[in-house]
Residue, then its C-alpha position, 0 to 999 in steps of 0.5 A: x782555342x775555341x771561340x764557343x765554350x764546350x765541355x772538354x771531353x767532347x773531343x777525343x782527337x785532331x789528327x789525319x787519317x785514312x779516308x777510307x775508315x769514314x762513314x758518311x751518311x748524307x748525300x752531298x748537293x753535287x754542284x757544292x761538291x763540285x765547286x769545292x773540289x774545283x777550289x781546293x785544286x786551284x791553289x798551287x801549293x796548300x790550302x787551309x781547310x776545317x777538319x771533317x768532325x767524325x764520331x771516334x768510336x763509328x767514325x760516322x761523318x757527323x759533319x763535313x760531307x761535301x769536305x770528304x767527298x770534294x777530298x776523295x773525288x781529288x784523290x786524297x788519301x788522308x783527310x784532317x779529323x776531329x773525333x768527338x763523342x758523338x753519345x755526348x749529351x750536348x751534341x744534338x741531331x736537328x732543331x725540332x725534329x731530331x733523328x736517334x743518332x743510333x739510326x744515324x750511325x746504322x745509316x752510315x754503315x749501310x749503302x744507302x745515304x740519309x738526303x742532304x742536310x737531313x741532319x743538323x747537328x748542334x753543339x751546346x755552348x755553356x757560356x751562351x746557353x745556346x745550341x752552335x753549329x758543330x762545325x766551331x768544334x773542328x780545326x784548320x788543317x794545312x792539305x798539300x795541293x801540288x800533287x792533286x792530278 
């Protein structure tokens, strides 16, 4: 269940997947990054966390960044993802100034990484008939922290 109302087809899967097939493009703000990998490692057991929301054909990191590098920098091999279409119209790149997704998605396959929060990716919410942060798109997965190091 979703509390914002999306055209359906939007998502095109919700499972874990291997780290190593994601494309990030922005930098994080390392302090951020920093404490959140030092939460997550401070629960004894598990800790619930939003899945990183990744476009299915690119696998580029549309959002999620800090989640994917505090995941890496903890050694996780699997992260929890959920794919969209990421060409889909009611998905946009920022509020005034938006970026092509086109450059976004060569920008996550290149070494060279878009500054932090230079995106702003948007979901359009067909019951408000306003733009949502496209985090309310991804889904709360249970991660195994007992075996950090």
């Amino acid at each position: 269940m979703y509390s914002i109302d999306f055209d359906k087809n939007l998502i095109r899967g919700v499972n874990l997947i291997d780290i190593e097939l994601l494309n990030p493009h922005e930098k994080v703000i390392e302090k951020k990054k920093t404490s959140l990998a030092k939460f997550i490692k401070s629960y004894d057991n598990y800790y619930i966390i939003s899945s990183i929301v990744c476009c299915h054909k690119s696998m580029l990191i549309i959002d999620g960044h800090h989640r994917y590098f505090a995941l890496k920098e903890l050694g996780f091999k699997k992260v929890p993802v959920t794919h969209i279409d990421y060409s889909h119209k009611s998905i946009r790149t920022g509020k005034l100034n938006s970026i092509d997704k086109e450059y976004i998605i060569k920008m996550g396959r290149s070494d060279e990484l878009m500054e932090p929060k230079s995106t702003e990716h948007a979901v359009y919410c067909n019951k408000t008939k306003k733009w949502q942060p496209i985090i309310l798109l991804s889904s709360m997965f249970k991660i195994y922290t007992k075996d950090i190091l």
